[in-house]
C-alpha positions, 0 to 999 in steps of 0.5 A, spaced: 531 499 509 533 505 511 531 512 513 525 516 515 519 517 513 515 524 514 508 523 518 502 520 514 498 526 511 491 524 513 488 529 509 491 527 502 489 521 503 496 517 506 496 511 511 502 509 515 506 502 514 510 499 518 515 495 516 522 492 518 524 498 523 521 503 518 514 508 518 513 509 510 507 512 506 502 510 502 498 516 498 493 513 493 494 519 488 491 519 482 498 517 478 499 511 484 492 508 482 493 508 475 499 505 475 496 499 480 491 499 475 495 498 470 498 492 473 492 489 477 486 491 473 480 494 475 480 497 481 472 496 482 475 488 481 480 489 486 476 491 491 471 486 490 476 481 489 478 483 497 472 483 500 471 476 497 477 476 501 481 474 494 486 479 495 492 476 493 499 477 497 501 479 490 496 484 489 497 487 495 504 488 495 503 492 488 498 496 491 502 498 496 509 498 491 505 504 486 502 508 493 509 508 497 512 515 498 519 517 498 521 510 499 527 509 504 533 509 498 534 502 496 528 499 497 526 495 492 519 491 490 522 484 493 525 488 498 517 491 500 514 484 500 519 480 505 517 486 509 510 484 508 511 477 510 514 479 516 509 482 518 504 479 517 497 480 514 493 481 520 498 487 522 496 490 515 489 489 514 488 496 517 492 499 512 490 495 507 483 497 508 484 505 508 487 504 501 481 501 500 476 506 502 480 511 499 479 507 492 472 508 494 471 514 497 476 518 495 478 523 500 
């Protein structure tokens, strides 16, 4: 991955990932979360499936993919999850619960 990322806009609702080297970021638009939707289903069963700490890696990674914002050029799905398990769950805990509130609470 390469490039630079602009600064999460706590406003609209954008959280920061950092990943491999790179700060990207994630905006759940309303385009972003029909798209995850349309792959994962309901987000109320997302979120369920989350706090019954049933997400899966698979689930995550889609959720992150459809909410990336200009993405570094030639970074690909795949790509963005050996990231992820690089990373490692526990880092990205945080971030995934703020994707959360946001699904849930708006902004």
């Amino acid at each position: 991955m390469s490039g630079v990322s602009e600064a999460p806009n706590g406003a609209r609702g954008e959280a920061a990932l950092d990943l491999a080297g790179e700060r990207l970021r994630l905006r759940p638009s309303f385009a972003a979360l029909v798209a995850a939707e349309e792959e994962l289903g309901p987000l109320f069963d997302l979120v369920d499936r989350a706090a019954d700490g049933k997400l899966s890696l698979s689930d995550m990674a889609a959720l992150f993919w459809h909410c990336l914002v200009d993405p570094p050029q030639g970074l690909t799905r795949d790509g963005l999850g050996e990231a992820i398990v690089e990373a490692g769950l526990a880092k990205l805990s945080p971030v995934l619960r703020g994707i959360l509130k946001q699904i849930l609470g708006g902004r």
